[in-house]
Short mmCIF file of the C-alpha atoms (twelve columns), coordinates in Angstrom:
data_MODEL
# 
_entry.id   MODEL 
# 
loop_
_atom_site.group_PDB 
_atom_site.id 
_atom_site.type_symbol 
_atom_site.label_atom_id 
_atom_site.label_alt_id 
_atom_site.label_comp_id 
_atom_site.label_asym_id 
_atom_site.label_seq_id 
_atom_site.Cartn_x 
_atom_site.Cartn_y 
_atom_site.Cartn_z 
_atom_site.pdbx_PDB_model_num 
ATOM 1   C CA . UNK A 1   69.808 0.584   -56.700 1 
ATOM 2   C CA . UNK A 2   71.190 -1.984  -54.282 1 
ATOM 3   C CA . UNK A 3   74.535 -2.992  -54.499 1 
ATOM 4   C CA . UNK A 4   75.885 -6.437  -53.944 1 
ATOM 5   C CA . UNK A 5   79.703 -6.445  -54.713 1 
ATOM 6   C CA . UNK A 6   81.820 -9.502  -55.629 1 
ATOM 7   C CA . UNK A 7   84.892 -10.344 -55.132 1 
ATOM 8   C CA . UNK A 8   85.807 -8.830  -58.337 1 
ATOM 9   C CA . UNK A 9   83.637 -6.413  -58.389 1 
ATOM 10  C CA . UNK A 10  81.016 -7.320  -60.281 1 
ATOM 11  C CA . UNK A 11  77.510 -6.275  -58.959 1 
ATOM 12  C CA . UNK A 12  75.624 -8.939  -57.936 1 
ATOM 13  C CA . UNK A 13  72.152 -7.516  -57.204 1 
ATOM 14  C CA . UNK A 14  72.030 -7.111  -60.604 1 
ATOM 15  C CA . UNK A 15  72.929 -10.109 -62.167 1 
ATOM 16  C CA . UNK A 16  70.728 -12.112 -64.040 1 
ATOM 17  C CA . UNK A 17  71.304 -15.876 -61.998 1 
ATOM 18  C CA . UNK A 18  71.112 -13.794 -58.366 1 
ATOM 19  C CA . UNK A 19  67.466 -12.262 -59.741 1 
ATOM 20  C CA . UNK A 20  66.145 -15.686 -61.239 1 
ATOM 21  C CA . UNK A 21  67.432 -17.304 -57.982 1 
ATOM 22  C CA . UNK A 22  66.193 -15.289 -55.386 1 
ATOM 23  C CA . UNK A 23  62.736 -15.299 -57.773 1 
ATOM 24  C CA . UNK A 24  62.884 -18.743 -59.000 1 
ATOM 25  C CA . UNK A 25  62.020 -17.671 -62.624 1 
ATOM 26  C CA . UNK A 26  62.512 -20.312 -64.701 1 
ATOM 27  C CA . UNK A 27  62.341 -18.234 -67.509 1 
ATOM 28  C CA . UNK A 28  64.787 -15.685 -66.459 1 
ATOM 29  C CA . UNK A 29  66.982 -18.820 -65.885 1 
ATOM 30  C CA . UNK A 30  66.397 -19.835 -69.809 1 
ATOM 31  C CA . UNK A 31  67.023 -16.911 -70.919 1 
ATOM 32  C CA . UNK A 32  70.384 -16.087 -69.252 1 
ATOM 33  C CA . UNK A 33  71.555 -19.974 -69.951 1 
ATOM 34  C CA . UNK A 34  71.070 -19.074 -73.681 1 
ATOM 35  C CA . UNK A 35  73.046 -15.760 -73.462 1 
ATOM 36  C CA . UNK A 36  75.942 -16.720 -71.328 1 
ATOM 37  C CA . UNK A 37  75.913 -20.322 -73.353 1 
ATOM 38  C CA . UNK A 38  77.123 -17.830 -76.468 1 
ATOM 39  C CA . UNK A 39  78.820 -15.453 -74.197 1 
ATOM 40  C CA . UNK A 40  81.164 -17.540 -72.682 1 
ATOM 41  C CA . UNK A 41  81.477 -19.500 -75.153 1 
ATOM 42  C CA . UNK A 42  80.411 -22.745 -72.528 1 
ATOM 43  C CA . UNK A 43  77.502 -24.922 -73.786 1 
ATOM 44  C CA . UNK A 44  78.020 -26.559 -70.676 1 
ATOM 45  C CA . UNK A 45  75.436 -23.471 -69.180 1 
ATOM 46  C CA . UNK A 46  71.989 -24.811 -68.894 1 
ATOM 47  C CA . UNK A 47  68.884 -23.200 -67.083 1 
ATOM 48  C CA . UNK A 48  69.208 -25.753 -64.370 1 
ATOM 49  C CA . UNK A 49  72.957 -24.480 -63.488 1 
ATOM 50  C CA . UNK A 50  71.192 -20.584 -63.138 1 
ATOM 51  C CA . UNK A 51  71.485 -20.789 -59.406 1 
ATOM 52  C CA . UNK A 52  73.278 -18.129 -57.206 1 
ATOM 53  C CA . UNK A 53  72.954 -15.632 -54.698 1 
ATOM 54  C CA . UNK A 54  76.067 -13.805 -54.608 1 
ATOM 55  C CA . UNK A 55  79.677 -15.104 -53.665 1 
ATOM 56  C CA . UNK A 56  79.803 -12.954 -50.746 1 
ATOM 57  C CA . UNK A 57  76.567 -14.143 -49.076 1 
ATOM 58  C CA . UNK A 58  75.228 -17.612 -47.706 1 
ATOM 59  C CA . UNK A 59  73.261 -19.525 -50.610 1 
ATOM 60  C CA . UNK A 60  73.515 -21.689 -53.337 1 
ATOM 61  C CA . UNK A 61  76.268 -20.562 -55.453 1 
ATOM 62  C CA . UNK A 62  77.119 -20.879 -59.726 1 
ATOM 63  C CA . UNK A 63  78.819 -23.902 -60.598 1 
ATOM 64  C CA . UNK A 64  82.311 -21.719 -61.168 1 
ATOM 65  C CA . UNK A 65  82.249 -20.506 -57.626 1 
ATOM 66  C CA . UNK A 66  84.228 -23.094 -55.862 1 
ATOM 67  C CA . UNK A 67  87.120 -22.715 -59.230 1 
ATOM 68  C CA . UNK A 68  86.840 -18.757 -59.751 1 
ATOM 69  C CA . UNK A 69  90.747 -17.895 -59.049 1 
ATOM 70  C CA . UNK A 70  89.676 -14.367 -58.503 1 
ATOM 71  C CA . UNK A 71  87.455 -15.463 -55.656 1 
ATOM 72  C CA . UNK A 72  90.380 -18.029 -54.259 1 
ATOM 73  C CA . UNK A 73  93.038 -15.171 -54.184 1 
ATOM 74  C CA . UNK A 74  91.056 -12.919 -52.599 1 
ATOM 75  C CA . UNK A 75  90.039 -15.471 -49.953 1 
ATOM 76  C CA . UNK A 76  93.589 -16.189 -49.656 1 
ATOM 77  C CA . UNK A 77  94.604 -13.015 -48.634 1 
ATOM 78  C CA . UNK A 78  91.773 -12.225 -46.254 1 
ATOM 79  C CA . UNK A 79  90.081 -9.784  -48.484 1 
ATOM 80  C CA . UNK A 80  86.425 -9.383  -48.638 1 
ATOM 81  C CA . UNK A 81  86.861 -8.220  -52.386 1 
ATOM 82  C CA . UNK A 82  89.811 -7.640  -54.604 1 
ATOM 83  C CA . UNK A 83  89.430 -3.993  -53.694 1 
ATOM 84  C CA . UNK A 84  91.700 -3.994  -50.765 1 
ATOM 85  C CA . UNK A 85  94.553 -5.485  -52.870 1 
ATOM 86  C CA . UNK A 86  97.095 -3.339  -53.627 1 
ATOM 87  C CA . UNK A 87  97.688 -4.694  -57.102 1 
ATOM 88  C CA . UNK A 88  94.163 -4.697  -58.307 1 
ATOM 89  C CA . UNK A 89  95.162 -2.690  -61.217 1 
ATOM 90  C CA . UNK A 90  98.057 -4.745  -61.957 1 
ATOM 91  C CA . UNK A 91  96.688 -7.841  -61.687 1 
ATOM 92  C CA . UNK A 92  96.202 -10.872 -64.219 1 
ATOM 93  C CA . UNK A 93  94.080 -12.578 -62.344 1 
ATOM 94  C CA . UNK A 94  90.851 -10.367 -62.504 1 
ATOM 95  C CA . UNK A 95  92.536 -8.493  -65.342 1 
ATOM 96  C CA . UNK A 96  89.639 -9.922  -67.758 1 
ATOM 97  C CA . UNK A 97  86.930 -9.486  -65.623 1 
ATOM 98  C CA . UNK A 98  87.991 -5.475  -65.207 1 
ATOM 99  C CA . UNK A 99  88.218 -5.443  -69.125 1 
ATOM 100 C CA . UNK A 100 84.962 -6.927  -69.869 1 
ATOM 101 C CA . UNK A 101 83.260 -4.604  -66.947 1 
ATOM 102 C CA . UNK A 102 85.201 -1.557  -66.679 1 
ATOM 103 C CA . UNK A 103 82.569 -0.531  -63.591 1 
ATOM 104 C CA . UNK A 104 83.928 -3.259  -61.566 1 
ATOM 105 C CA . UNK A 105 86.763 -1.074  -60.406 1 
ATOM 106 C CA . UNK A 106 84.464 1.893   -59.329 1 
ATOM 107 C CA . UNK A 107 82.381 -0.788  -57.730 1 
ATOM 108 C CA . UNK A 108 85.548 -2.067  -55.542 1 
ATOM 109 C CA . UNK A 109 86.527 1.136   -55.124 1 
ATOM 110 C CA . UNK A 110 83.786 2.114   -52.890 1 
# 
């Protein structure tokens, strides 16, 4: 399976908005809108916000892109991902994100 890796890990190949965006299914958009509405708790998620490619590639990214601290930090430090941070597994920042995907740390292992 391909392997796209975020920032923080998270695999973006796999990810609902990259796969409706790169096949503009407007259904798969729908459908992931409704989930992450409940998810996240954000009712602010509609289909028409389901557009991303990845935040390590060129494209249109999801509306939390340009706020995601995980993404900033990284960035600030001249990392590609949070992997080559030495206190990944100390770290608040993308502490959440490593608790509600465990794989994210094999992932930025790698």
């Amino acid at each position: 399976m391909e392997k796209l890796i975020s920032c923080c890990g998270l695999n973006c190949a796999s990810c609902d908005a990259r796969i409706a965006t790169i096949a503009n299914d407007d259904e798969l958009r729908r459908q992931t809108a409704e989930k992450w509405r409940v998810m996240y708790h954000a009712p602010d998620i509609i289909p028409e916000t389901i557009n991303c490619t990845g935040c390590r590639v060129e494209g249109v990214k999801f509306g939390h892109w340009s706020t995601c601290g995980i993404r900033t930090c990284a960035s600030s430090k001249n990392f590609d991902t949070c992997g080559q941070c030495e206190a990944l597994l100390g770290c608040d920042t993308i502490k959440p994100v490593l608790q509600f995907a465990p794989e994210a740390v094999e992932n930025l292992k790698t």
